[in-house]
MIKETI-906229 format. One record per residue (C-alpha): residue in three letters; x, y, z. Coordinates in steps of 0.25 Angstrom, whole numbers, plus 2048, in hexadecimal, padded with zeros to 3 digits. Example, Ala and Ser with C-alpha at 12.3 -4.5 7.8 and 13.67 -1.06 7.14 Angstrom:
+-----+-----+-----+-----+
! res !   x !   y !   z !
+-----+-----+-----+-----+
! ALA ! 831 ! 7EE ! 81F !
! SER ! 837 ! 7FC ! 81D !
+-----+-----+-----+-----+
END
This chain:
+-----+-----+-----+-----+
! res !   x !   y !   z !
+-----+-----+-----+-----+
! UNK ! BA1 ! F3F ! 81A !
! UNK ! B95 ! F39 ! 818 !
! UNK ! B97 ! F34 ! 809 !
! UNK ! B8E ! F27 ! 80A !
! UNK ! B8D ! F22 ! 817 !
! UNK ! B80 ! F1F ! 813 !
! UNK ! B83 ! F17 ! 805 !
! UNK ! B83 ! F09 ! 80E !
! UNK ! B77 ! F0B ! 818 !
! UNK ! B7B ! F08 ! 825 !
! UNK ! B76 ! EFD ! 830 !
! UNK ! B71 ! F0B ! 836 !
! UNK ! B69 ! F10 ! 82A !
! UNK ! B63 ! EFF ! 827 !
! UNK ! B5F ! F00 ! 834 !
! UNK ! B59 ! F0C ! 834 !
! UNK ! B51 ! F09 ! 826 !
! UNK ! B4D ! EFC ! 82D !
! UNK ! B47 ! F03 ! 839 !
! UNK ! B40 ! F0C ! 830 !
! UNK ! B30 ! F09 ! 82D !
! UNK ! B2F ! F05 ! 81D !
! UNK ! B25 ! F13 ! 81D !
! UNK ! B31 ! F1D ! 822 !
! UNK ! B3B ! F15 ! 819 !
! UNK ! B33 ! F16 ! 80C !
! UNK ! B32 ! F25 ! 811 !
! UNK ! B41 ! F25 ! 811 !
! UNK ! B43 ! F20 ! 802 !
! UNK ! B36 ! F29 ! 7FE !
! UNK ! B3D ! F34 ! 804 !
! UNK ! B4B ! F33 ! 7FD !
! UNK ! B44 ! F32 ! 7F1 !
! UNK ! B3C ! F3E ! 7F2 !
! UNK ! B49 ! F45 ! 7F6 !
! UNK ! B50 ! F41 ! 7EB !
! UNK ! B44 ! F45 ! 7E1 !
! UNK ! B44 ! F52 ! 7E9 !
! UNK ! B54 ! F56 ! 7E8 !
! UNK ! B55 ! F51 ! 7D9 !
! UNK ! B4A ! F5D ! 7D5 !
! UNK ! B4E ! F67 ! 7E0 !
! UNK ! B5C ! F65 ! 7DB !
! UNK ! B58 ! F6A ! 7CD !
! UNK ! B51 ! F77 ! 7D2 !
! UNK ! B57 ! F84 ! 7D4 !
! UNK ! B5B ! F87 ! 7E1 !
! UNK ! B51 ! F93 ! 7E3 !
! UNK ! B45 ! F8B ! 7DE !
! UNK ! B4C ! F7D ! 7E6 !
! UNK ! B4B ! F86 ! 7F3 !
! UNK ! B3B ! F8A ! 7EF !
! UNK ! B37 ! F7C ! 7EE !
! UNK ! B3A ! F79 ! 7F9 !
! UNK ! B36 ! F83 ! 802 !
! UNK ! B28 ! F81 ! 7FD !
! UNK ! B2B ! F70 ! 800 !
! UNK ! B2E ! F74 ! 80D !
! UNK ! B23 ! F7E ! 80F !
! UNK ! B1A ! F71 ! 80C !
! UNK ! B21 ! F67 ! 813 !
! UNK ! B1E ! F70 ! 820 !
! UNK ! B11 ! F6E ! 820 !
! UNK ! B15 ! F5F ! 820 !
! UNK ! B20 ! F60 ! 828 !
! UNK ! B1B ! F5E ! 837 !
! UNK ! B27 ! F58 ! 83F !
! UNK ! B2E ! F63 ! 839 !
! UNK ! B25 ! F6E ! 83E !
! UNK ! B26 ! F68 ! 84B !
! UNK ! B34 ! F66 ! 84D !
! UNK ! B36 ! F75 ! 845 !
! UNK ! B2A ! F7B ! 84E !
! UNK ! B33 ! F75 ! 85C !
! UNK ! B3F ! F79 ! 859 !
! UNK ! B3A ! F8A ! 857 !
! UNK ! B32 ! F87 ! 864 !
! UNK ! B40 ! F84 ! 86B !
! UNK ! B48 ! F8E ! 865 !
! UNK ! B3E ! F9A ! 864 !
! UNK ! B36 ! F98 ! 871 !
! UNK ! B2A ! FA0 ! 86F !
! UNK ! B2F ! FA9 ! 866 !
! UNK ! B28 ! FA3 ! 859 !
! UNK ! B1A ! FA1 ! 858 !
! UNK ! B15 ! F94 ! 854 !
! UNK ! B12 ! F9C ! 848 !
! UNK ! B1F ! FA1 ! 845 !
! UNK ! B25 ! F93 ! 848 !
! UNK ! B1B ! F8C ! 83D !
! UNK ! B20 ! F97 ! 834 !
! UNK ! B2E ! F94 ! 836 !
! UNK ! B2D ! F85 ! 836 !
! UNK ! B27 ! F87 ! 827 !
! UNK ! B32 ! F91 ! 823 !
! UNK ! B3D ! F87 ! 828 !
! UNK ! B36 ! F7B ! 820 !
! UNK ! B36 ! F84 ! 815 !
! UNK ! B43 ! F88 ! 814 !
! UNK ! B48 ! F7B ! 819 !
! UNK ! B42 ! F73 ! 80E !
! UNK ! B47 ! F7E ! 804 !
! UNK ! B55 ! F7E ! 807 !
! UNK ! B54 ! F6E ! 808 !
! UNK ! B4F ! F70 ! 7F8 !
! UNK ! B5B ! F7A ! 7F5 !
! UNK ! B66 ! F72 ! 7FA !
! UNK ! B62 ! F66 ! 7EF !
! UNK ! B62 ! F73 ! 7E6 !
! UNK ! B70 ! F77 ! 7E7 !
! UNK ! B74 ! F67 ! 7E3 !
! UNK ! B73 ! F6C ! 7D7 !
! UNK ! B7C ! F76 ! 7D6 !
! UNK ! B8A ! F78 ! 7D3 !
! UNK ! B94 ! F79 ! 7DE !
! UNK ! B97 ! F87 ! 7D6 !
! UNK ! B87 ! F8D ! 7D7 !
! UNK ! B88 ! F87 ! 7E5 !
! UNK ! B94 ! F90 ! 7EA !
! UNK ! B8D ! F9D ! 7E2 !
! UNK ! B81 ! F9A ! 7EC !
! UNK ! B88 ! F9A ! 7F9 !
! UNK ! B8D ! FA5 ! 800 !
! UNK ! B98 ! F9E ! 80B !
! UNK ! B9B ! FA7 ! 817 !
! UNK ! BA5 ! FA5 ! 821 !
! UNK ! BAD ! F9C ! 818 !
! UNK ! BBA ! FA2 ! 81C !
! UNK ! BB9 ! F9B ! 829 !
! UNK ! BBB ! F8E ! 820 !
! UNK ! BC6 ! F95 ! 819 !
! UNK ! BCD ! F96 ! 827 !
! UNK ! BCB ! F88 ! 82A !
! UNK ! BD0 ! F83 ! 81E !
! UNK ! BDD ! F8C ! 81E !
! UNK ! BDF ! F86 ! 82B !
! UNK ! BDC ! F78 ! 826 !
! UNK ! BD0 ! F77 ! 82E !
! UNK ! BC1 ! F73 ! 82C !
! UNK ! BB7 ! F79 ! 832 !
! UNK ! BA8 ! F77 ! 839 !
! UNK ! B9D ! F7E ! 834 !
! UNK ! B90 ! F7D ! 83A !
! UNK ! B83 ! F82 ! 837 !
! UNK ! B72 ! F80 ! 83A !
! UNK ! B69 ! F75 ! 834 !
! UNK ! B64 ! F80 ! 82D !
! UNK ! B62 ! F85 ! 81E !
! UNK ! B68 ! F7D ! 813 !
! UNK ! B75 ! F7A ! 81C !
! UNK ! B7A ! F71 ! 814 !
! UNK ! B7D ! F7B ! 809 !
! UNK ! B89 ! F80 ! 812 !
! UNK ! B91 ! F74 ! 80F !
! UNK ! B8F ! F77 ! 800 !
! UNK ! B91 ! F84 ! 801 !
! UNK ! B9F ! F81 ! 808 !
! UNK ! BA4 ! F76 ! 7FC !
! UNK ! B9E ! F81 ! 7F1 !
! UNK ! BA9 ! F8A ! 7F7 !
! UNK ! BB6 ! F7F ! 7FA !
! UNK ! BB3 ! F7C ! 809 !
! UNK ! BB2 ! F6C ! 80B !
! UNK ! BA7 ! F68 ! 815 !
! UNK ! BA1 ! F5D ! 81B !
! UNK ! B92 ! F5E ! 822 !
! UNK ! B8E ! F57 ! 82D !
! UNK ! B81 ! F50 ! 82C !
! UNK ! B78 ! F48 ! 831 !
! UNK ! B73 ! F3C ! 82B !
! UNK ! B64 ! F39 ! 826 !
! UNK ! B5D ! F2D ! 82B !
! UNK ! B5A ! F28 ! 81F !
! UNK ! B67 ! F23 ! 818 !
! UNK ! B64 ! F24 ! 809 !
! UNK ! B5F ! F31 ! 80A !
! UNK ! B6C ! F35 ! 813 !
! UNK ! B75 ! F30 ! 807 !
! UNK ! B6C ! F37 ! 7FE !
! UNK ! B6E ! F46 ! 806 !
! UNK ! B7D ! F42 ! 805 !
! UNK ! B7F ! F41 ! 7F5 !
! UNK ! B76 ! F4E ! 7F5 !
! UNK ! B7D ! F56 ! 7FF !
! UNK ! B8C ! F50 ! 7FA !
! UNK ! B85 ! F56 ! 7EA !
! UNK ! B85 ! F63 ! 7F2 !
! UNK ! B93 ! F64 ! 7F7 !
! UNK ! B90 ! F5F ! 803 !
! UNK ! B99 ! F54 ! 80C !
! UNK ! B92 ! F4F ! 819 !
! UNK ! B97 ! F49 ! 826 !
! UNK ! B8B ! F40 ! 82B !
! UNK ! B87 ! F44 ! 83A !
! UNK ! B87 ! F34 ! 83F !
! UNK ! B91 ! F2E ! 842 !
! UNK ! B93 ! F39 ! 84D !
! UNK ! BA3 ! F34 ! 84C !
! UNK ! BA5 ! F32 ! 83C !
! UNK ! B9E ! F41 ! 83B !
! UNK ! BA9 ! F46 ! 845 !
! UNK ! BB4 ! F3F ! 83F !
! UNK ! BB2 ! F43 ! 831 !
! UNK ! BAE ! F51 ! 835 !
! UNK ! BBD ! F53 ! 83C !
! UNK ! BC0 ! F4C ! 831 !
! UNK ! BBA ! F56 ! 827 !
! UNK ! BC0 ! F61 ! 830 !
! UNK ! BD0 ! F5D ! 830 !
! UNK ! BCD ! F5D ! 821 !
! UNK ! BCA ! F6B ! 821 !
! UNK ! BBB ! F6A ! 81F !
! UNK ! BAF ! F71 ! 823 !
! UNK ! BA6 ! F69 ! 82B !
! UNK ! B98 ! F6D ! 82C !
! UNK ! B8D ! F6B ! 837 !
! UNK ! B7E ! F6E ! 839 !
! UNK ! B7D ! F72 ! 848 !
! UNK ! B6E ! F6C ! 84B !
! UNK ! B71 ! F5C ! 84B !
! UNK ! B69 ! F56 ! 85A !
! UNK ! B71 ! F4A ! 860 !
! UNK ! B72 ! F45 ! 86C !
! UNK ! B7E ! F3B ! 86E !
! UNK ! B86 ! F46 ! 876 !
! UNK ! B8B ! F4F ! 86A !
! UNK ! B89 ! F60 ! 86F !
! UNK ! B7A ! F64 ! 86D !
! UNK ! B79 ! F73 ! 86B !
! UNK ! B6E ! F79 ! 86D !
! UNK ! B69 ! F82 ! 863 !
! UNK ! B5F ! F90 ! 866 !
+-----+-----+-----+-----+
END
């Protein structure tokens, strides 16, 4: 698990601060704090009023948010062809920022709560398939979309009993990395970091014999050899 691999920065990450220009690194340090401002008052909200903040944050941050749009603006073109109007695609691209920026807000919401409120929330389907598994003494592979507030379904399998480990990539920026880590391990949730390709593998089937459930967002683009699947 990933539990700190970031506490002593590696020769990777000094060099990566090095190579950095003194603007982007201040941007860096400005960042964190501004994130840690943010999730300190979102965390105190409700998680209704948490997930309306930040639908109107990101209905802003669109207008701001240029690379976005046009990264969010290819990918409808490739999937839907012509069916979408540039118009219809604009629309999209705001509701997506909208509702990603929400759900981004939510998630520091539910830190919050207790692990009981958290379990009242969710509704699990499926879960007699990890029943299965663990009367066999087995774990088991759940995959899912880089979509929604993903990682809530790894706190919704601890709130009901099942061990889990998600597998993540890492952020560039170490500190804030670290930081991600003590906030998602506040929610329940474990992480297997995505590099090294052979310590994620390893401490997956490791996870696995264990009887663990390891979970996995389907979208992550690499090209050292691994199986690229292509998606619409």
């Amino acid at each position: 698990p990933r539990g700190g691999t970031h506490d002593v920065m590696s020769e990777k990450d000094k060099r990566y601060y090095r190579e950095r220009p003194a603007r982007k690194r201040f941007k860096d340090r400005a960042g964190l704090l501004l994130l840690r401002a943010l999730a300190g008052i979102v965390a105190s909200l409700d998680r209704p009023v948490a997930r309306k903040l930040g639908e109107i944050a990101g209905a802003a941050a669109w207008l701001f948010w240029r690379g976005y749009r046009r990264l969010a603006d290819t990918n409808l073109r490739i999937a839907f062809g012509d069916e979408l109007s540039a118009r219809a695609r604009r629309r999209l691209i705001f509701r997506s920022a909208r509702n990603m920026v929400g759900e981004f807000f939510e998630c520091f919401a539910w830190i919050a709560l207790s692990p009981a409120r958290r379990r009242a929330l969710f509704t699990l389907e499926g879960a007699e398939h990890l029943e299965r598994a663990r009367l066999e003494g087995k774990g088991a592979v759940i995959v899912t979309a880089h979509l929604s507030a993903f990682p809530l379904l790894s706190v919704a399998l601890t709130s009901f009993g099942f061990p889990n480990y998600f597998i993540m990539r890492q952020l560039k920026v170490a500190r804030t990395d670290d930081y991600f880590n003590r906030l998602e391990q506040r929610l329940g949730v474990e992480v297997i970091d995505v590099f090294p390709w052979a310590r994620c593998a390893i401490q997956s089937l490791r996870a696995l014999k264990e009887g663990k459930a390891v979970l996995m967002a389907l979208d992550l683009d690499d090209r050292e050899g691994r199986i690229f699947a292509d998606f619409f």
